[in-house]
MIDREN-905500 format. One record per residue (C-alpha): residue in three letters; x, y, z. Coordinates in steps of 0.5 Angstrom, whole numbers, padded with zeros to 4 digits, always signed. Layout:
<guses>
ALAXYZ ...
</guses>
This chain:
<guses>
UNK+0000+0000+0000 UNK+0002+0007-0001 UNK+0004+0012+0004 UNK+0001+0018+0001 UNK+0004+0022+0009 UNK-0003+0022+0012 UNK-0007+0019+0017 UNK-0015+0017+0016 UNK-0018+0021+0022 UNK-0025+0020+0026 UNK-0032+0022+0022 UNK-0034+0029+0024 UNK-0041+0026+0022 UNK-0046+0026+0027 UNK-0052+0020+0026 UNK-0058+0025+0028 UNK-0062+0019+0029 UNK-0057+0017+0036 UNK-0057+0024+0039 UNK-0060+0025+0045 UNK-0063+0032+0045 UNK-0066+0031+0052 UNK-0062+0038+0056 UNK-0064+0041+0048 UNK-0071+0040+0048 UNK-0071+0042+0056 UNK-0067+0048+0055 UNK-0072+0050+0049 UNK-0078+0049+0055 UNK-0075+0053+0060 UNK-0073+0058+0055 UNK-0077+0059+0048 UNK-0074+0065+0046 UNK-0068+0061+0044 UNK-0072+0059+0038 UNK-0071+0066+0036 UNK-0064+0066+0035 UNK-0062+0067+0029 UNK-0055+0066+0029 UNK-0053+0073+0027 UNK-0046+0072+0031 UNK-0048+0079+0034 UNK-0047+0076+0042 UNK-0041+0072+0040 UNK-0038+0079+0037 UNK-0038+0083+0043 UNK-0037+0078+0047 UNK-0031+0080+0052 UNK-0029+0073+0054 UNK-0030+0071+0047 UNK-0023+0075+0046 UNK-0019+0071+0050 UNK-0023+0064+0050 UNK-0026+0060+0045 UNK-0033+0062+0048 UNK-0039+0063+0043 UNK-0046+0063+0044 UNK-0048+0060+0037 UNK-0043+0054+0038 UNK-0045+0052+0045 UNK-0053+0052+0042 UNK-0050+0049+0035 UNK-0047+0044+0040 UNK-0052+0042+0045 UNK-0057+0041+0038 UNK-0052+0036+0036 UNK-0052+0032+0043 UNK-0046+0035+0045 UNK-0048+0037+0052 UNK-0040+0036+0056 UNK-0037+0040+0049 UNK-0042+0046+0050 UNK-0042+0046+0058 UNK-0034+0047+0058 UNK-0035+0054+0054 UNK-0041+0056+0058 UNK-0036+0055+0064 UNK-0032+0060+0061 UNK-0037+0066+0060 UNK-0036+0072+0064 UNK-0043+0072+0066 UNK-0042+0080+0064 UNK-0048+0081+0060 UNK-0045+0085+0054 UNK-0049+0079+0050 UNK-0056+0082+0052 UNK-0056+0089+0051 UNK-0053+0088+0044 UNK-0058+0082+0041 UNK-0063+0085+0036 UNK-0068+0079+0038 UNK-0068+0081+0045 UNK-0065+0074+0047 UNK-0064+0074+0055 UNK-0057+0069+0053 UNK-0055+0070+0061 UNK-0061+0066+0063 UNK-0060+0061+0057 UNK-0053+0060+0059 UNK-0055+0059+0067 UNK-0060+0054+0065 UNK-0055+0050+0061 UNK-0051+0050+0067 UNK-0057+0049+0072 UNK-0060+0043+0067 UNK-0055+0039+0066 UNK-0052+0038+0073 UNK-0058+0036+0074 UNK-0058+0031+0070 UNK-0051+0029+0073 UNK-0055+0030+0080 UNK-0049+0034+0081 
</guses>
């Protein structure tokens, strides 16, 4: 066989009939303005933890759509909690109250 310098990697591909969406489709109860969000990456933008972090609020929602809840709980860790997201949002989101909830959903899952 050939050795062409480069190794086969793990799929990046998501078998969406094999996530577990329970936390999402709690999160979506809790918090139905989430339904709103647009992805304009406004939040992300202004977001002062996201200048030194790879903290973003549509990658921890784009995350916990596709069932990975520890991924997304990790960056909602690194959030400030400034509230800098809020007051840009044009869809009047309360991102601060969806983060919190991540938090507060899943260690309740993991009866922390």
């Amino acid at each position: 066989m050939i050795d062409f310098g480069f190794s086969i990697s793990k799929s990046s591909h998501i078998q969406m009939d094999d996530v577990d969406l329970k936390l999402f489709n709690k999160l979506e109860t809790l918090c139905p303005d989430i339904k709103t969000c647009m992805a304009c990456g406004l939040c992300t933008a202004t977001c002062t933890a996201g200048n030194f972090t790879d903290v973003s609020f549509r990658q921890i929602i784009l995350m916990l759509q596709r069932g990975k809840e520890k991924e997304a709980l990790q960056k909602v860790k690194k959030c400030m909690m400034c509230g800098k997201c809020l007051l840009v949002c044009s869809r009047g989101i309360n991102t601060r109250n969806i983060l919190l909830s991540i938090t507060r959903i899943y260690n309740e899952a993991q009866n922390i």
